[in-house]
C-alpha positions as CSV (number, residue, x, y, z in Angstrom):
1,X,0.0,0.0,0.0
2,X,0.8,3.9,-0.4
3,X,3.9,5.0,1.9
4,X,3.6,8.4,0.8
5,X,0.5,10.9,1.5
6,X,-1.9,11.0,-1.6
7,X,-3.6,14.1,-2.8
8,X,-7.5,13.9,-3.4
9,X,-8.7,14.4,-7.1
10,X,-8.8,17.7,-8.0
11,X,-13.1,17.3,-8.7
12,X,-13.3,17.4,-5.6
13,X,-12.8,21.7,-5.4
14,X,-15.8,21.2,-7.8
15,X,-17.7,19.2,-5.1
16,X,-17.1,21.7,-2.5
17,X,-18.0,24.9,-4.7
18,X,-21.5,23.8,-5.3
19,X,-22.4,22.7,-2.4
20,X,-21.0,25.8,-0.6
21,X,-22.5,27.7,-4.0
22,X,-26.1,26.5,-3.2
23,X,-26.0,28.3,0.2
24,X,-24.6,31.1,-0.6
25,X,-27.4,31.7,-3.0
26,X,-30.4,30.6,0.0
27,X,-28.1,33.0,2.1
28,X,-27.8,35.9,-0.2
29,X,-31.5,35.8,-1.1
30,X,-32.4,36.0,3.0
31,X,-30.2,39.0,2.6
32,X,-31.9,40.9,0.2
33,X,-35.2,39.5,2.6
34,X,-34.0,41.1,5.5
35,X,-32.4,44.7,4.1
36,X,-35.8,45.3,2.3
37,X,-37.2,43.9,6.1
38,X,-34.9,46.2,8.1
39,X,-35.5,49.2,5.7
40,X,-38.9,49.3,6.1
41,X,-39.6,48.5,9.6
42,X,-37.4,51.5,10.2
43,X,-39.1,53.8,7.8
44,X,-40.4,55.5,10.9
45,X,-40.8,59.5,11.9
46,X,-37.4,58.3,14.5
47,X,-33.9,58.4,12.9
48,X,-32.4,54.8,13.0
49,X,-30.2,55.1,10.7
50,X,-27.1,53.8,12.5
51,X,-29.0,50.6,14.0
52,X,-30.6,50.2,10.2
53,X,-26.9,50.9,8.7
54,X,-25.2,48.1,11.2
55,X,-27.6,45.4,10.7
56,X,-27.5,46.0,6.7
57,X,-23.6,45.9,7.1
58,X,-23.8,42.8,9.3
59,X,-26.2,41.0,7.0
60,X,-24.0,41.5,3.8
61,X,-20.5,40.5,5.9
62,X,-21.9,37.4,6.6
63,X,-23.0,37.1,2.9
64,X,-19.0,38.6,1.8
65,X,-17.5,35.6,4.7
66,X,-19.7,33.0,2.2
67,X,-18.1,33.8,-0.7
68,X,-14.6,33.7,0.4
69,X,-16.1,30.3,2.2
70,X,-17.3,29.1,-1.5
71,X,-14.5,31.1,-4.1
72,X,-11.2,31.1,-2.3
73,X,-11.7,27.8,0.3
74,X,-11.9,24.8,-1.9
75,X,-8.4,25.5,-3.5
76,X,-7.1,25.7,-0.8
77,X,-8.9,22.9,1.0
78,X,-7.7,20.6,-1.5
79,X,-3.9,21.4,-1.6
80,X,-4.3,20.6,2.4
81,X,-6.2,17.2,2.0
82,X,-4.0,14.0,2.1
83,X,-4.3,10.8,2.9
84,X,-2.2,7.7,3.3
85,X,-3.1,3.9,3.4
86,X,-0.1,2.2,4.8
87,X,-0.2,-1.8,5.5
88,X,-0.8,-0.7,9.5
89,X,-2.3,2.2,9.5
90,X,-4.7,4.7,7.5
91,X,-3.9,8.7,8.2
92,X,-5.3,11.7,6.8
93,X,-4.4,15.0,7.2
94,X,-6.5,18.3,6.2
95,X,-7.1,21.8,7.4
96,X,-6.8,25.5,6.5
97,X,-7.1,27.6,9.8
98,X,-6.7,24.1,12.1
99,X,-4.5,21.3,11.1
100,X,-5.6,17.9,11.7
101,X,-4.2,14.5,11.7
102,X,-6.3,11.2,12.3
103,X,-5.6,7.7,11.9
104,X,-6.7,4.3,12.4
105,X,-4.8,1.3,12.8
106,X,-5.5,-1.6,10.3
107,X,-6.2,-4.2,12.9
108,X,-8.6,-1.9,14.4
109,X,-10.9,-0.9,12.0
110,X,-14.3,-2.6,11.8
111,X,-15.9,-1.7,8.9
112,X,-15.1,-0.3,5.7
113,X,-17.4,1.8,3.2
114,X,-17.5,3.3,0.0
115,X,-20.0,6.3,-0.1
116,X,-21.1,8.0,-3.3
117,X,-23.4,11.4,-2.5
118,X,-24.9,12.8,-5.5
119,X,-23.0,15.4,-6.3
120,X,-19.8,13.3,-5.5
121,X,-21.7,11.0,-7.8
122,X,-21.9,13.8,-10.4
123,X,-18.1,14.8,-10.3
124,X,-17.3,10.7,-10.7
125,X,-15.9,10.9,-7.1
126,X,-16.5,8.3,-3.9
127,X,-15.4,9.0,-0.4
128,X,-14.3,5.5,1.8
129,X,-15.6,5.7,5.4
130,X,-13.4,3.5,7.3
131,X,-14.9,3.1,10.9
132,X,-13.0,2.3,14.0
133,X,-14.1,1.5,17.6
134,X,-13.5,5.5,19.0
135,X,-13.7,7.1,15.2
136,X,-14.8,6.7,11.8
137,X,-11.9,8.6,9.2
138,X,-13.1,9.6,5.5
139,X,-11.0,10.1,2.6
140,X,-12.8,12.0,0.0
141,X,-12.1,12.7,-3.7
142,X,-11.5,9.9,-4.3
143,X,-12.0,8.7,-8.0
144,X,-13.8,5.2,-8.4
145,X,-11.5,3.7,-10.0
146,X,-9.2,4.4,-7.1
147,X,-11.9,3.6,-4.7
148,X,-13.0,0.6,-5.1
149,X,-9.4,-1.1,-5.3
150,X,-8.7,0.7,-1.8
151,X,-12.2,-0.9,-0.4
152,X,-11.3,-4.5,-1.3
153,X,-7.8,-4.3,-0.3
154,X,-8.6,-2.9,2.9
155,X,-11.7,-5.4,3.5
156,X,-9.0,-8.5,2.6
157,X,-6.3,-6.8,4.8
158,X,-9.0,-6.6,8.2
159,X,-10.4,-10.2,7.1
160,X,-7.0,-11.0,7.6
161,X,-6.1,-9.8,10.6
162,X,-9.6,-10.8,12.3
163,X,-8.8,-15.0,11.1
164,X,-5.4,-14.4,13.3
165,X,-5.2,-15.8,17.0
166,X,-5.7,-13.5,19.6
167,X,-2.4,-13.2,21.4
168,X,-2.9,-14.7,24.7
169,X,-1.1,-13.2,27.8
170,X,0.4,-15.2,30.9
171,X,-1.1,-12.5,33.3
């Protein structure tokens, strides 16, 4: 198996964008909802214009934060998403902001899955859950291709090491 930390297909940016795409739409069009909302519940004989101005500008920052979130992240995400499938051990690494490192020791996984979402589906990707008994890891991008081989081998490889004696102690 792979020594070396893997990269995950490049679809998978694609993946991210429209999901990340669809809400920034649902969020954009709440938005407009609330500025037309805000503007006329304050179309009053009082001045509010600073209260009215500061929830308009807080409305469209969080709108301006989901568009770095769905136009600059996935890039970025991707260069920082490996993986490795070693004969002991499976480890992925991601993160932007907050680096993170997991693994799972071979002989301690207990099941093995290959999921396909429909978008992932769409973009000809998979994503293997592999399930321990604290944690469940997930490499994503993954083409099928590359999937599938990494399921069976890593089915064969726990069958394996679950046929094997229990090591018995002399406590």
């Amino acid at each position: 198996m792979d020594k070396e930390y893997q990269s995950i297909d490049s679809r998978q940016t694609g993946v991210w964008l429209i999901g990340r795409l669809i809400f920034l739409l649902i969020l954009a069009a709440l938005a407009v909802l609330v500025t037309a909302i805000v503007n006329s519940a304050f179309d009053t004989t009082f001045d509010y214009g600073i209260l009215e101005t500061l929830i308009n500008v807080a409305v469209w920052f969080l709108v301006a934060l989901q568009a770095v979130n769905t136009f600059v992240m996935p890039p970025l995400q991707r260069r920082l998403w490996k993986y490795r499938v070693c004969d002991d051990k499976i480890e992925i690494w991601y993160g932007v902001i907050r680096k993170t490192t997991m693994a799972a020791p071979v002989a301690r996984i207990q099941q093995v899955s290959l999921v396909r979402p429909l978008i992932d589906r769409i973009f000809g990707l998979s994503r293997l859950t592999v399930t321990t008994a604290g944690s469940s890891l997930v490499i994503l991008g993954l083409p099928k291709d590359v999937a599938q081989p990494m399921l069976e081998t890593l089915n064969e490889r726990v069958n394996v090491l679950a046929k094997q004696p229990e090591e018995v102690s002399d406590l």
